[in-house]
Every structure is written in C-alpha cells, then in structure tokens.
Residue, then its C-alpha position, 0 to 999 in steps of 0.5 A: x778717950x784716956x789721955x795721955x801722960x803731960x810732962x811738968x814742965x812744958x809740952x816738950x818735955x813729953x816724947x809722945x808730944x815732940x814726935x807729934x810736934x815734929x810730924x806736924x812741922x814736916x807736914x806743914x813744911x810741904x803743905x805751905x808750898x803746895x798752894x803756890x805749887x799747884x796754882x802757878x802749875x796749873x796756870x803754866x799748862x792751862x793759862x785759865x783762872x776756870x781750871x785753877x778753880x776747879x782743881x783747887x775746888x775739887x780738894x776742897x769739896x772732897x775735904x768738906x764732904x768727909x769732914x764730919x766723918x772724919x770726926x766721927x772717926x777720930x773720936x771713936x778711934x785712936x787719934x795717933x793711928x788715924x793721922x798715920x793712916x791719913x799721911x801715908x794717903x795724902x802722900x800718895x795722892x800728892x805724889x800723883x799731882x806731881x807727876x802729872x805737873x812735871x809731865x805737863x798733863x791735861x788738867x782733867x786729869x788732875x781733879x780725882x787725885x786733887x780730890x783723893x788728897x782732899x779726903x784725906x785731908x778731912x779726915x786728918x783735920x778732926x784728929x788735929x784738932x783732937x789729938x792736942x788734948x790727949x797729949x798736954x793738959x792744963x796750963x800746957x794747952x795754950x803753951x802746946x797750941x803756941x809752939x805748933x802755932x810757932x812751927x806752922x809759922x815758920x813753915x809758912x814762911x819758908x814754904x811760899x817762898x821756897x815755891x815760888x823761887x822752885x816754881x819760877x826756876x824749875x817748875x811747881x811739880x817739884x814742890x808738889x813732890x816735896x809736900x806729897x814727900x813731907x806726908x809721908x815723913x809726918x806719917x813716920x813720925x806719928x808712928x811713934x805714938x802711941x795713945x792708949x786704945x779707947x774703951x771697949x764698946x758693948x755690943x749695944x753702944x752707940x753706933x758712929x752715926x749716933x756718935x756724929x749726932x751727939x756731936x751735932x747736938x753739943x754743937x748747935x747748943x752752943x751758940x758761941x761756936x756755931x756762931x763763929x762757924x758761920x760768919x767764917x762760912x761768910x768769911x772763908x767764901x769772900x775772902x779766902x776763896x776769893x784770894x785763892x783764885x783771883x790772887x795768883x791771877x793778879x799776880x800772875x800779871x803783876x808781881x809774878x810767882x816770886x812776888x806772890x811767894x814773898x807777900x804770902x810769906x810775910x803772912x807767915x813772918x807776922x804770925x811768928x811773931x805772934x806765936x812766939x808771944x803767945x808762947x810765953x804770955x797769957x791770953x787774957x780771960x775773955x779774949x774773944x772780942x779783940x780776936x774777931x776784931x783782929x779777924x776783921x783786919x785781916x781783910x786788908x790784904x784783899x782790899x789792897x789787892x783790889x786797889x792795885x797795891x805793889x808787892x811792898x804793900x801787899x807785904x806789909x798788909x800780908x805781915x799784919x794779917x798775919x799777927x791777926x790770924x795767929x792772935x784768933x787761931x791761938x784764941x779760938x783753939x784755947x777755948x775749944x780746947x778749956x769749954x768743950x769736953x774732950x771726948x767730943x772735941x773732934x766730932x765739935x771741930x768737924x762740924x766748926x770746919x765743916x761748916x765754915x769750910x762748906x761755903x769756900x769752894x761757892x767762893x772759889x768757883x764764883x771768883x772768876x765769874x764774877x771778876x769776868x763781870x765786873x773785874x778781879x779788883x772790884x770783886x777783890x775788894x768787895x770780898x774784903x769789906x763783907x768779909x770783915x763785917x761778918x767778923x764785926x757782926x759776929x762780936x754783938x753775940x752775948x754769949x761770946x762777951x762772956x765765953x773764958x778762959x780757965x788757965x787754971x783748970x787741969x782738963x776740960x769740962x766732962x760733960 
C-alpha cells in the first residue's frame, strides 16, 4: 500500500497524522472509562463476579474471533476507511450497552451488543497497527508511536477516574454512553484522511484467504514475534484477565469504585511519563531484553492485590507498572514497525493479537472458579508470579538478543 506523504519535521506536522492522532485520542478517552463503567455496572444490577465474567468475555471472545480477519482486511483495504466504518459500529454497539445499564436491564441482555462492539473492535485493531506507517516514515516512526503512546496516557489517566467518580455518583451507564459517543467522533475525525487506494487487483490476484495465509507464514518464520506472542498468551490469561475479573471484585469490597478508579489511573500517570520520555529520546539498539524484564514488573500489581495492600500501595505498583508497560509497547511497536514489511504489518499484528489475546477470556472465565476454590487473593498472586516467568523465559530466545533497531533506516523491509 502506498504510503502517505511524512512531514519534515515531526509526525505533526502532517495533517493526515494529526487527524488520526486527534481521532485516536478521542476514542481512547471513552475507551479508558468503559472498563470501570461496565464492571461497577454489571456488579450494581447482578452482584455476580460470573456475570461480570461473561459479558466482558464475550467482547473479547467476539474480538479474537475477527481479528485475523481484520488484518486480512486492513492490508487489502485502505486502512483510513476501515477504522471509519469500525467507530461509527462500535459507537452504536456501545450506544446499546448503555442504555440497558441506565435502565437496569437483565444482564443477558447485554452479551450480543458486548459482543458487536467486540467485532468491531477486532477489526479496528489491525488497521492500528497498520495505518502508523503509511503516515510517518523513518526516524518519525518512534516519535509518532511516543506521541499516541503519550495521548493513550493521558487518557487513561483521566479516563478510570472520570468513571469511577461517574459511577459512584450517578451510575456506569453514563460513562458507557461517553465512550459509545467518543466512537463516533473518532469516526468523524478519520474522515478526514484520505490514504491513496491500493493498487488494482487482477482478476487472478490472490485471494483474502491467501492474503491471511501469507501472513501466517511470515509469522511463524519469525520466531522473535510468535515467540512474545506466546509468553503474552500466558501473560494476558494470568494476569490481565485475572485483574479483569477478580480486581474490581476485591475492590468492590475494599477500596470501592473511586479507589479502583485512582489505582487504575496511576498506571496511566506512570506510562505519561514514560511516553513523554520516549518522546525525545532514542531507544536503544537492542532493546528488547529490558523490555520483557520491564513486562515482568508489571505483575506487581496483582501480587500486591493478592497480598491484601491498600489503595496507597496498589497505586504506587499501578504508576510503575505503568512506566513498564509503556517502555514495552513503545519497544515492541518500533520493532514491528523497522523488521517487518509494511504491506504485511496488520495480517502480522493480527496474528501477534490474536494469538496473544485468544487465552485471555480462559483467563476471565477461570478468575472466579478458581478464587471459589482457593480464594480471589491466593489465585491473584499465583497469576502474577507466572505471568512474570513467562516474560523472563521469553528473554532466553536468541534471536530476540539480537533483533534491532535502525533509527536510520527510511522505511521498512520490503520483503
């Protein structure tokens, strides 16, 4: 797919990117308070960690089902019009969440509209992780990765709090019907670029199913990737669906909705700060070693959960987690972005989120069984120490050692 026309001067200095950086922020805005939204929403009406669990499994089941479609269809596709068409959807979807909170609903009646926003959501998800790179070019690529890193920090730190203190006064609805609302604005906003169309297909060009295949097969071949993919497989069902679930039920009966609100925005206070580092300084050349040791830190929080600490604590873990998480995505992102070619970078995305994100509703689903067998705090910190040894396991692959960053390179590889 062509790329689009990068600026000198920085990523914002091209009007394409600042629509998308705009779009992006807005959505994200919402998108932050939804979690602590639905969860304090659902435990308002049902008083069950089982309903909980299956409404928020059931977006993201929908959302790992269509992901690997979503990047078939994002690198086939302009990347611009798929991430309009996938807001105006989510918004609706969203929209119909909240209704049924503020009228106090069955639960039931949540989980096909959980799940519509969950598609849309997988079919958004590739074209992010595309559409960065027909924007901004070359040394740019950290600098615009930094910047959205920088927005998505911001927001998540107004955003949990914004929806705990929504919550606890006038109910989670109201912040659901924020985030279906920030949908529709991001929708608006992409409207605004314009990416050329990709080239014409001949009648005998290869079909979306053999487009996905060739993404399987670059995949696979690279063991850097599908190994990361697989010890956040491990990760993303210990520890973040385990947080998911069992977090707000702790909470519920200790620090309540605005102490899980703040914990949850000290998180976003730590990656700030470390996005806005990263911002302006280089990452170095191999940087991938003390990005899975930082991942590793960022189990803390969940022990500490386990462990019984205060909201204090919590925090504290929360704000370096927070710094851990960024240095990681911001690592990760820069080298998908420099060794993998552009033209495959979402079908390659999608199969790095699927496949990381297939285990996470095991995770969410097996949080409250489990915490009824042997209790929410031992089946907390259990999920933080293996979580954190998949990250350190990972870190012994070679070829990981050795993966770089070119800060210099203009582009990514062709081929």
């Amino acid at each position: 797919m062509p790329k689009a026309a990068a600026a000198s001067g920085g990523p914002l200095r091209s009007p394409a990117f600042r629509w998308f950086f705009a779009g992006l922020s807005i959505s994200m805005a919402g998108s932050f308070m939804s979690p602590v939204a639905l969860a304090f929403g659902v435990l308002a009406i049902t008083d069950s960690a089982a309903w909980l669990s299956a409404v928020t499994a059931s977006a993201v089941v929908a959302t790992v089902a269509t992901m690997l479609f979503g990047g078939g269809i994002a690198d086939r596709y302009r990347r611009d019009s798929v991430l309009r068409l996938t807001g105006l959807g989510a918004g609706v979807t969203q929209a119909g969440v909240a209704a049924l909170l503020l009228t106090h609903q069955h639960p039931a009646l949540l989980l096909p509209l959980a799940a519509g926003n969950g598609v849309f959501q997988g079919l958004t998800t590739p074209a992010l992780r595309g559409i960065v790179s027909n924007l901004v070019a070359g040394r740019d690529l950290q600098t615009a990765s930094s910047l959205l890193a920088s927005a998505r920090n911001v927001t998540r730190i107004l955003g949990p709090t914004a929806a705990g203190l929504l919550t606890a006064s006038v109910g989670g609805g109201w912040a659901i019907a924020a985030d279906a609302a920030s949908f529709l604005l991001a929708a608006a906003c992409f409207s605004r670029i314009s990416l050329p169309a990709p080239a014409p297909r001949g009648k005998d060009g290869p079909t979306m199913l053999a487009d996905m295949r060739e993404g399987w097969r670059y995949f696979r071949s690279r063991p850097w990737i599908w190994s990361v993919t697989l010890a956040f497989a491990v990760f993303n069902a210990a520890n973040r669906g385990v947080w998911q679930i069992l977090g707000p039920v702790i909470a519920h009966d200790t620090i309540g909705a605005a102490g899980w609100g703040l914990v949850l925005s000290a998180q976003g206070v730590g990656a700030l700060l470390a996005s806005v580092v990263l911002v302006k300084v280089r990452l170095m050349r191999r940087p991938m070693m003390p990005a899975l040791f930082s991942m590793a830190l960022a189990t803390l929080p969940l022990v500490l959960l386990g462990a019984g600490a205060n909201t204090f604590w919590l925090a504290a873990a929360s704000l370096l987690t927070g710094v851990a998480v960024e240095f990681f995505t911001v690592v990760w992102e820069t080298v998908n972005y420099t060794n993998i070619p552009e033209r495959l970078l979402s079908r390659v995305g999608a199969h790095d989120e699927f496949w990381s994100t297939v285990s996470l509703p095991v995770g969410q689903m097996s949080a409250p069984v489990l915490a009824a067998a042997f209790g929410a705090a031992t089946v907390a910190a259990t999920g933080g120490g293996v979580a954190a040894a998949a990250m350190l396991l990972v870190a012994l692959v070679p070829s990981l050692r050795r993966i770089e960053i070119n800060h210099d390179d203009a582009g990514v590889p062709s081929a």
